[in-house]
C-alpha positions as CSV (number, residue, x, y, z in Angstrom):
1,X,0.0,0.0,0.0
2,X,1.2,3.2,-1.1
3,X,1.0,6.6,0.8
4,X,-0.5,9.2,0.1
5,X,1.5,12.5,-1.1
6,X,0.2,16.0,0.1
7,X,1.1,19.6,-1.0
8,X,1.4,22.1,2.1
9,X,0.0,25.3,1.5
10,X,2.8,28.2,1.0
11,X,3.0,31.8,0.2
12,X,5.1,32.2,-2.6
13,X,8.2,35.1,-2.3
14,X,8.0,36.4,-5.7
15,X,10.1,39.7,-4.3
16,X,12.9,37.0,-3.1
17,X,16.2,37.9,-5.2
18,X,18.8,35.7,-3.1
19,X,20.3,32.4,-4.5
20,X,19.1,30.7,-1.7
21,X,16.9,32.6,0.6
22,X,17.0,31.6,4.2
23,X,13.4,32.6,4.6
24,X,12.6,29.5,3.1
25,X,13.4,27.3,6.6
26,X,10.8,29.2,7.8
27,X,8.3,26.3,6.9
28,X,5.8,28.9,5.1
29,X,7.2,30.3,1.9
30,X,7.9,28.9,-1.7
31,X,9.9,30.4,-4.2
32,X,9.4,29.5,-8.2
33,X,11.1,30.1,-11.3
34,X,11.5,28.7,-14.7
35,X,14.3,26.6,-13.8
36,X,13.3,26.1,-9.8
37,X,9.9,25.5,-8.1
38,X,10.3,24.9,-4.3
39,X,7.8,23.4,-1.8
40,X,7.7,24.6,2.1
41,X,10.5,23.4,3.9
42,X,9.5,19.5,5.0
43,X,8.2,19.0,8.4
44,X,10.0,15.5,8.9
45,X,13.9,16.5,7.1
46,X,16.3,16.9,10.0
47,X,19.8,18.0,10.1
48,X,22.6,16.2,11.3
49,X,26.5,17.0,11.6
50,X,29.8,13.9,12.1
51,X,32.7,13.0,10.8
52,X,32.1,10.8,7.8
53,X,35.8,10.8,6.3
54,X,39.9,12.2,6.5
55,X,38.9,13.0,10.1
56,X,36.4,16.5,9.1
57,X,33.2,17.3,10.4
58,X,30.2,17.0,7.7
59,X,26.7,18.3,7.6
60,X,23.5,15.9,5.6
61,X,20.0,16.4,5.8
62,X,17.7,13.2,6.6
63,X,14.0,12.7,5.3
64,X,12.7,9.5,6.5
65,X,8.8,9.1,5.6
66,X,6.2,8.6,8.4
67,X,5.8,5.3,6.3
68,X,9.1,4.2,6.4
69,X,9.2,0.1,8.0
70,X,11.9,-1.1,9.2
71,X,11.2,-4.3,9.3
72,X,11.3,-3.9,5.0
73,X,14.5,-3.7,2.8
74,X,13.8,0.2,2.1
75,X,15.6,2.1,-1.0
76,X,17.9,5.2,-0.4
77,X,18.2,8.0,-2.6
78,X,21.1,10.5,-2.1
79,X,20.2,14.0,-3.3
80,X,23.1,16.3,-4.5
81,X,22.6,19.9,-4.1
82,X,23.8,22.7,-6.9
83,X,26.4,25.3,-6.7
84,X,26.4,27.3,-3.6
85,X,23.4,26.1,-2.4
86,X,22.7,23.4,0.7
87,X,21.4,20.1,1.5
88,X,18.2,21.7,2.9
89,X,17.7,23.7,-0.1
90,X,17.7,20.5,-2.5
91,X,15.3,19.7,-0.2
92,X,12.9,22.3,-0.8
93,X,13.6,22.6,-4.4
94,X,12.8,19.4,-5.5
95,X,10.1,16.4,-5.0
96,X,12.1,13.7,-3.3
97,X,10.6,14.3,-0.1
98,X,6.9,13.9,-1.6
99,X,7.7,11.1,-3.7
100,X,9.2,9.5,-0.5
101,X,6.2,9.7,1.5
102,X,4.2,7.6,-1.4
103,X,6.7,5.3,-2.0
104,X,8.3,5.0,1.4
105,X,12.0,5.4,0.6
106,X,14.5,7.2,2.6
107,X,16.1,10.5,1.0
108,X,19.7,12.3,2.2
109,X,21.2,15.8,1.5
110,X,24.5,16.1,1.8
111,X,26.0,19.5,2.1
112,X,29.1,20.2,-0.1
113,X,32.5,20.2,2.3
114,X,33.7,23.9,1.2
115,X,32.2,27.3,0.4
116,X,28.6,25.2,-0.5
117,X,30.6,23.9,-3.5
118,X,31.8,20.5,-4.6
119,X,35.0,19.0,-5.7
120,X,34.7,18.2,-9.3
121,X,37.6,16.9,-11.6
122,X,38.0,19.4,-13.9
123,X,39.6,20.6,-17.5
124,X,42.0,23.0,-15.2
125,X,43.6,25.4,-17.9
126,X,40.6,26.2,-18.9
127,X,38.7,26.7,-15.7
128,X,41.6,29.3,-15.2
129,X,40.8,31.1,-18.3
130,X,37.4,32.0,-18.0
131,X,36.8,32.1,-13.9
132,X,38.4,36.0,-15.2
133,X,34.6,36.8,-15.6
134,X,32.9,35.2,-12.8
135,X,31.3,37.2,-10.5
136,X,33.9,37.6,-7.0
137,X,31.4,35.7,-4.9
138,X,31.6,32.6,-6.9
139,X,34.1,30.4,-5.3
140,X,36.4,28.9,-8.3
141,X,36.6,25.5,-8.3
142,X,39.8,23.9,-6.5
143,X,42.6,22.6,-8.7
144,X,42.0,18.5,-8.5
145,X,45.4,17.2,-7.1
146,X,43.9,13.2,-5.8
147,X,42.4,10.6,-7.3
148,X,38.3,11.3,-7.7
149,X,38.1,8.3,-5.4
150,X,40.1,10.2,-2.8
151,X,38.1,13.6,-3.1
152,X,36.6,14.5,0.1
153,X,32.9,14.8,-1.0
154,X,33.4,11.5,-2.9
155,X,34.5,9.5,-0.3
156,X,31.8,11.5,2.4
157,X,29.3,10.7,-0.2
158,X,30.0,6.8,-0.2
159,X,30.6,6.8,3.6
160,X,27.4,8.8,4.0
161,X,25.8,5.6,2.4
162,X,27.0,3.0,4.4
163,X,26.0,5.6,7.4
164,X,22.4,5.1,6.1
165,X,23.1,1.3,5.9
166,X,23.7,1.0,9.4
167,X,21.4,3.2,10.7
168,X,17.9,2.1,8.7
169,X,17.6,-1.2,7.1
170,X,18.8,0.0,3.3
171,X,18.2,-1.8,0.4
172,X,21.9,-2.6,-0.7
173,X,20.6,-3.5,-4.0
174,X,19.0,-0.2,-4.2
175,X,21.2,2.7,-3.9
176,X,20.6,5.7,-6.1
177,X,22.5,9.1,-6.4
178,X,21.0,12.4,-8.0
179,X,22.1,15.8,-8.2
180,X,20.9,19.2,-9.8
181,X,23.8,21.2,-11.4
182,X,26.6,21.1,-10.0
183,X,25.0,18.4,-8.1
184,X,24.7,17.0,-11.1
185,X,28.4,17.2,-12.2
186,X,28.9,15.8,-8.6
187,X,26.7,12.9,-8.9
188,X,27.7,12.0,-12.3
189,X,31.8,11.9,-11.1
190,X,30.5,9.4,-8.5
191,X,28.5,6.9,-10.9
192,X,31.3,7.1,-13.3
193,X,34.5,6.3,-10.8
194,X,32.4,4.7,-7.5
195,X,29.3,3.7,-9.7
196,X,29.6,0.0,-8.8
197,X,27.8,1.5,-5.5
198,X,24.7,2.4,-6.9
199,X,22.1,1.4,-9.0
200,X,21.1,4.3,-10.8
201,X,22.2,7.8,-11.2
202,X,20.7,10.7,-12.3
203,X,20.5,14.2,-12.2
204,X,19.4,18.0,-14.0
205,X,21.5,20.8,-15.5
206,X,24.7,21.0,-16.2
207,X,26.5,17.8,-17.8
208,X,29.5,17.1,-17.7
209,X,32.9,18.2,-19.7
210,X,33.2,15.5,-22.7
211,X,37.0,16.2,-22.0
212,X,36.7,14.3,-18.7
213,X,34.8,11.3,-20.6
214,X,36.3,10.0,-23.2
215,X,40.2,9.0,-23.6
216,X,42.2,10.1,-26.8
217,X,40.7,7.0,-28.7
218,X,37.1,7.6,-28.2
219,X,36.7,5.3,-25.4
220,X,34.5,5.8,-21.8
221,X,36.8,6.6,-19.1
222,X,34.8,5.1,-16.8
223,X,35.7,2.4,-13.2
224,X,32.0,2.6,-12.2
225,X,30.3,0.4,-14.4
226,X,27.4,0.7,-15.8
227,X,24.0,2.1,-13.8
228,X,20.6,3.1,-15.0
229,X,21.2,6.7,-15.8
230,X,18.8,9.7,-16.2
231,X,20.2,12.7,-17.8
232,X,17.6,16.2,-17.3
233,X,18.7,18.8,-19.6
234,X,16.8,22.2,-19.7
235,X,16.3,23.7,-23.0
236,X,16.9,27.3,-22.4
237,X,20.2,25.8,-20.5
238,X,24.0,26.8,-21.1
239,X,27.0,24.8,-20.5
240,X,29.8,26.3,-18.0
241,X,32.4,28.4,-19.8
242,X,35.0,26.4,-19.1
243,X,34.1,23.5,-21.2
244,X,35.6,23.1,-24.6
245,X,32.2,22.2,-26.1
246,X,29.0,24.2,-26.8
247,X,25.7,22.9,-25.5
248,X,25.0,20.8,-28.3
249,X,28.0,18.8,-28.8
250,X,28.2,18.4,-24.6
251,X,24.9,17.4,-24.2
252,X,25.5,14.4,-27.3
253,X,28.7,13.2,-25.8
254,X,27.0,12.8,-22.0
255,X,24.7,10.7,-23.7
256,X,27.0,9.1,-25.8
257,X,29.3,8.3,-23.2
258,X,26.6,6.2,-21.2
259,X,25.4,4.8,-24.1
260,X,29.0,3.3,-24.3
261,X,29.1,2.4,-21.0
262,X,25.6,0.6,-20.6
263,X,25.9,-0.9,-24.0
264,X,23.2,1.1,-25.9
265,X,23.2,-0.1,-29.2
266,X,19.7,0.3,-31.3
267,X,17.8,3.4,-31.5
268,X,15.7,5.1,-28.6
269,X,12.3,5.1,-28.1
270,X,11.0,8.7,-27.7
271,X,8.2,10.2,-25.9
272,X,6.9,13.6,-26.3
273,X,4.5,14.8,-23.0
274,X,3.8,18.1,-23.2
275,X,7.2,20.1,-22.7
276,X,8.9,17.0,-21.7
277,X,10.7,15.3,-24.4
278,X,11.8,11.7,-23.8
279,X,14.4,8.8,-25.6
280,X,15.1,5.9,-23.7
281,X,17.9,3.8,-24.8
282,X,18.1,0.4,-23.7
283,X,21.2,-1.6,-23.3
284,X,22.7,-5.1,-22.8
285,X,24.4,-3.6,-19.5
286,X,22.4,-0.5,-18.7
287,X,19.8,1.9,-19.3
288,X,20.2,5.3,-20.1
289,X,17.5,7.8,-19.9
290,X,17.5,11.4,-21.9
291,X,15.1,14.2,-21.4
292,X,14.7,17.7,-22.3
293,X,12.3,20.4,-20.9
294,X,11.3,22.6,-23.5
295,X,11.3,26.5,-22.7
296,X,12.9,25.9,-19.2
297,X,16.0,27.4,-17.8
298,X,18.8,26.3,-15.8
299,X,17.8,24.2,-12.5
300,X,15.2,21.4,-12.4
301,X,11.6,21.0,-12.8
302,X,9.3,20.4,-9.8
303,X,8.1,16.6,-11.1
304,X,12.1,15.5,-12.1
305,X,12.3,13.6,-9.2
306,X,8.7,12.2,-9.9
307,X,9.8,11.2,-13.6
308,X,13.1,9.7,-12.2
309,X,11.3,7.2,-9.9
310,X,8.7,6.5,-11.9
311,X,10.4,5.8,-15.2
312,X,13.8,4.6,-14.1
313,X,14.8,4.1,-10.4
314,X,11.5,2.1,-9.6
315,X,12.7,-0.4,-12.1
316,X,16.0,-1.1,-12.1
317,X,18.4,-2.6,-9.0
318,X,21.4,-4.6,-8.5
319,X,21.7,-8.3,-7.5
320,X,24.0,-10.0,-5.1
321,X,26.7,-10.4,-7.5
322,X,26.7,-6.4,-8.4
323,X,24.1,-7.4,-12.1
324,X,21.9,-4.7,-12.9
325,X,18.8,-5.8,-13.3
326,X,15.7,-4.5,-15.1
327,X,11.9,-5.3,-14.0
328,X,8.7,-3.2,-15.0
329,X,9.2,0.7,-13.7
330,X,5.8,2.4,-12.5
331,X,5.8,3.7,-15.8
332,X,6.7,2.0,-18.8
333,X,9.8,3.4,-21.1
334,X,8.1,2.8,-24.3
335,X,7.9,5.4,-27.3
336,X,4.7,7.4,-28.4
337,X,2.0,5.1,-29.8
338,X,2.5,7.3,-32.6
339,X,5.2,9.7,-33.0
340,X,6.6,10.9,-36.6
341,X,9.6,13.1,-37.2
342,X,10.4,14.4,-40.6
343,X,13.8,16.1,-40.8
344,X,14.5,19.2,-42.9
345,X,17.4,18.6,-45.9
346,X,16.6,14.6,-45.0
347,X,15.1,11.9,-46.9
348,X,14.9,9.0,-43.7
349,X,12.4,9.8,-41.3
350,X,11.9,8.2,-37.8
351,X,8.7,7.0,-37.1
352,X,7.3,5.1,-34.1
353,X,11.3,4.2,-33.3
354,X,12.1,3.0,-36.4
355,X,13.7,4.7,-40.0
356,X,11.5,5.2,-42.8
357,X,13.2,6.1,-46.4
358,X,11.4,9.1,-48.2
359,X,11.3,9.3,-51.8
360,X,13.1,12.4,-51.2
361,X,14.2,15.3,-48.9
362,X,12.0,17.4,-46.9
363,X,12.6,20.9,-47.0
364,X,10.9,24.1,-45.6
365,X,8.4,26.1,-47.8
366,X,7.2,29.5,-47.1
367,X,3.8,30.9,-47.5
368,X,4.3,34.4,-49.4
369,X,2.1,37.5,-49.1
370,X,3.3,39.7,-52.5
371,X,2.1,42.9,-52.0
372,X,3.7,46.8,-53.6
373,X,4.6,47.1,-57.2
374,X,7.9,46.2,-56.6
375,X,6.7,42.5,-56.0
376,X,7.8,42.7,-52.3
377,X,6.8,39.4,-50.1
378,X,6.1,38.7,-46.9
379,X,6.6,35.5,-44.8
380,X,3.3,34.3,-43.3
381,X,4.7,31.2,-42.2
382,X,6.8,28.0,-43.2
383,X,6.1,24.3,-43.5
384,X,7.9,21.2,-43.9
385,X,7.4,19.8,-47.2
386,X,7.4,16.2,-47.7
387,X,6.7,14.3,-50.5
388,X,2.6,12.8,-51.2
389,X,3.9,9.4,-51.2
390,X,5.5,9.2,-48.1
391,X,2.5,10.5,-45.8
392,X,0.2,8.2,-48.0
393,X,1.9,5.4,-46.4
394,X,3.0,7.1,-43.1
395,X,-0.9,7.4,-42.1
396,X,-1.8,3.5,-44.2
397,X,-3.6,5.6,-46.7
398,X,-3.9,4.6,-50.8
399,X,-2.4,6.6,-52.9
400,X,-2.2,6.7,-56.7
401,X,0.4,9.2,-58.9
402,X,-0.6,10.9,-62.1
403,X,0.4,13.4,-64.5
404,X,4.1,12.9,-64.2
405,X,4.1,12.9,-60.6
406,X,2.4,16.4,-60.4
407,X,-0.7,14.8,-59.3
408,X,-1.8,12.6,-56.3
409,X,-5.2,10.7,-55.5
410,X,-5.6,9.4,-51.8
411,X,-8.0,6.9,-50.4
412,X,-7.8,7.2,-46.5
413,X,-8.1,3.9,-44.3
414,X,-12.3,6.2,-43.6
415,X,-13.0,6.1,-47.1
416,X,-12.4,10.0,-47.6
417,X,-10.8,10.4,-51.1
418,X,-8.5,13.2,-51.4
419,X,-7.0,14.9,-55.0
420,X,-3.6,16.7,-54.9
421,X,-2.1,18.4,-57.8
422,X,1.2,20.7,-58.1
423,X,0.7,24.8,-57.9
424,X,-2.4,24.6,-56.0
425,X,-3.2,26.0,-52.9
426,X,-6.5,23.9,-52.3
427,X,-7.6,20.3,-52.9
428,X,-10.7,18.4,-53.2
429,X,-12.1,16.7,-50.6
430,X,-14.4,13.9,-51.3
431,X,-15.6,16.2,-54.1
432,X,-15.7,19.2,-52.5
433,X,-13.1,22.2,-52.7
434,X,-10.8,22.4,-49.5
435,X,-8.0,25.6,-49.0
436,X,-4.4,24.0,-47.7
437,X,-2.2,25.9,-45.5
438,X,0.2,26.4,-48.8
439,X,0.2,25.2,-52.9
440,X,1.4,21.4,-53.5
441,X,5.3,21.7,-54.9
442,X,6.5,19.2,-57.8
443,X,10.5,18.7,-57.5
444,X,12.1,16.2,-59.8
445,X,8.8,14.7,-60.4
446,X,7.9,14.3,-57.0
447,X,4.6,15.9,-55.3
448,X,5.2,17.6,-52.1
449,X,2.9,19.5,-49.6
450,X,2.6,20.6,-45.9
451,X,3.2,17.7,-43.6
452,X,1.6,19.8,-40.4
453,X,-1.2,20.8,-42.5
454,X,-2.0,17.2,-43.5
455,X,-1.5,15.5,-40.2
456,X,-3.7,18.2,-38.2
457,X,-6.4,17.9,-41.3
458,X,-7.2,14.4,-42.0
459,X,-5.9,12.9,-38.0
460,X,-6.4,15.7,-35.6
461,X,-2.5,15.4,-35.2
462,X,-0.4,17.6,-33.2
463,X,2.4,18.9,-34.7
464,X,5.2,21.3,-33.4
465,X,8.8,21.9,-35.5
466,X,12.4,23.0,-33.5
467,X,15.5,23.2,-35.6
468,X,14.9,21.8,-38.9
469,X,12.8,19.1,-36.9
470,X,8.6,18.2,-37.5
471,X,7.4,16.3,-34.6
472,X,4.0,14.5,-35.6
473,X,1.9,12.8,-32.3
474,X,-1.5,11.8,-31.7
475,X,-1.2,14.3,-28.0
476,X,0.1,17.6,-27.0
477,X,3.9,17.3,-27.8
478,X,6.1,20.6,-27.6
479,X,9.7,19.1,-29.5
480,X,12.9,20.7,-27.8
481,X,15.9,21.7,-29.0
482,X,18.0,19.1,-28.2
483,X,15.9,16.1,-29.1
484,X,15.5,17.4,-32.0
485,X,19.6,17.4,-32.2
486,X,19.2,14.0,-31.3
487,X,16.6,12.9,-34.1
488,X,18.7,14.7,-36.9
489,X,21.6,12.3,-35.7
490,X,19.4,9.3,-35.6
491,X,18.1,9.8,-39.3
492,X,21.5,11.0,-40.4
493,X,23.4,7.9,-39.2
């Protein structure tokens, strides 16, 4: 029997301007913004202080539900918290505490050793370079001297853990480490150098350097092993400036990198809920999860740790001899029923997790307004052209080609019979006239109209289009930037 989550009531600081206000521990106010939505400061997290490692004193914060049994083998989640912030303040700005009280796991916050900041390997020249144009009350990062393993917060991170073991009756099998940005970067070090630890690992914002990931051959550096990973990326996001990398090429190595590690080799399924944009690669060793949050900035959404537990961490653990194993999450990683993506200069297509040739490239069309003597235009909008053919079969439909290819007859699976032809901005509709968002387009023989205007039209689709990219599904599906980075490498390779 599950418990039962409940939101406290708060009054929301909308003047609050501090990193992390203090008014927070108050137990009555929330603070929100797109990156970081807090709840009221939990009743049942307490704070404790020891010595966990090399002899220093440490401070963690402890939520143990009301539901919590000790006579069960119960899960632990550690929760890492970002750059300059504390243990209490993951706490508020996330839903680990909520999701705890459902599912009756135990959650820790550690606080970061020094100046509320944790010890990260890093690419040192270059942190050097550019910590010129930080602000002064950003602490710089340290200059790594140890082994990671040695690190202070990694090794008070995996004594902290067996702390928890001897104290509640953890699930060994069950371990799992999360962190939101530099948190994240924290969390991600552990997994890949003390992974063999934990189960899964996940975490929001700010991946980590490719030049810490990959040797000069291409291959992981990695003496964790490999874990069910979740990897929350934020679409309005920027990397640190002391990577090498843009976002772009960052965000595809993280992924690539576990991919390696976990043995990903076929293509993801992806699944588009709302502004949440999904792949989930399965592996012979590992999992990896991928999502992006369209129009969200740097931080972590309210529900990550809900998505976390429900589509990963609920279904993945480690036996006896160290195996991760798989069983049935609370919610299944599985692809859209139906999700389409039509890529712009392309001619493969990925549709419902799978590549689908085109009899040629898409490309974008714009609707023109002339207007002047001087036969100025105006842009009403653009499309993503794809050919008649391709959509006939896409949606099961008949379809039969005429007049060189400039004209196109469809029989939909409902008996409604459609007629395309080339230059037309209309169509006919079981024999009645019907305008289209923009004219049909013959190229090379080929007939081509709007692939939005056809899948809203005839299947009540929804349709939205990010970087060259035409996400087609049968809900409301906002495509981000970076999925759509990743299709146009899926239909590329």
């Amino acid at each position: 029997m599950k418990g039962k989550i409940r939101l406290r009531p708060g009054i929301p600081d909308d003047d609050n301007r501090d990193y992390l206000p203090e008014k927070l521990k108050d137990g009555i106010h929330t603070v929100n913004e797109n990156g970081n939505d807090s709840q009221i400061y939990p009743e049942r997290l307490k704070k404790y202080r020891d010595f966990l490692a090399d002899g220093v004193e440490d401070t963690w914060y402890e939520y143990v539900p009301e539901r919590y049994d000790p006579a069960k083998k119960t899960p632990l989640v550690v929760s890492c918290h970002g750059g300059l912030m504390t243990g209490w303040g993951q706490a508020v700005y996330t839903s680990w505490t909520l999701v705890a009280d459902r599912e009756g796991f135990i959650v820790v916050f550690p606080d970061a050793f020094e100046n509320r900041v944790w010890m990260l390997e890093c690419d040192w020249e270059k942190v050097v370079e550019t910590s010129k144009d930080m602000p002064p009350e950003v602490p710089m990062l340290p200059k790594p001297e140890k082994r990671v393993e040695d690190y202070h917060d990694v090794r008070k991170i995996a004594a902290l853990i067996e702390k928890m073991k001897e104290k509640y009756r953890i699930d060994p099998g069950r371990i799992y480490l999360q962190g939101m940005s530099m948190g994240n970067a924290a969390a991600s070090q552990f997994a890949r150098y003390l992974g063999h630890l934990l189960a899964g690992a996940a975490g929001s914002g700010c991946p980590t350097n490719t030049a810490l990931l990959f040797d000069g051959g291409g291959r992981a550096v990695n003496r964790g092993g490999p874990l069910a990973v979740w990897q929350s990326r934020l679409e309005l996001d920027q990397v640190p400036p002391h990577y090498r990398e843009g976002n772009k090429a960052t965000i595809a190595g993280n992924i690539a990198y576990w991919n390696q590690v976990n043995g990903c080799r076929k293509l993801p399924q992806i699944r588009i809920e709302g502004n949440n944009n999904l792949a989930f690669f399965e592996g012979e060793n590992g999992v990896t999860v991928f999502m992006e949050v369209k129009n969200r900035d740097h931080g972590q959404t309210f529900d990550d740790a809900e998505l976390v537990w429900d589509y990963l961490f609920s279904g993945c653990y480690k036996d006896e001899n160290g195996i991760l194993r798989k069983e049935a999450p609370q919610k299944k990683r599985e692809g859209d029923g139906f999700g389409a993506a039509i890529v712009e200069g392309s001619s493969r297509a990925f549709v419902n997790g799978h590549i689908k040739q085109m009899e040629a490239q898409a490309f974008r069309w714009r609707k023109l307004k002339y207007h002047g003597l001087k036969g100025n235009a105006l842009v009403r909008s653009e499309y993503l052209y794809a050919p008649v053919g391709f959509l006939a079969k896409l949606f099961q439909a008949e379809v039969e080609i005429s007049e060189e290819g400039a004209v196109a007859d469809l029989t939909l699976k409902d008996g409604t019979c459609i007629q395309f032809a080339g230059g037309n901005t209309g169509c006919v509709v079981d024999n009645r006239i019907e305008a289209m968002y923009c004219e049909g387009v013959v190229r090379e023989g080929i007939l081509f109209i709007s692939s939005e205007w056809f899948a809203e039209r005839f299947y009540g689709m929804h349709t939205s289009f990010c970087e060259g990219v035409l996400y087609m599904t049968d809900h409301k599906a906002s495509l981000s930037r970076n999925m759509a980075y990743l299709i146009q490498d899926i239909t590329a390779s």
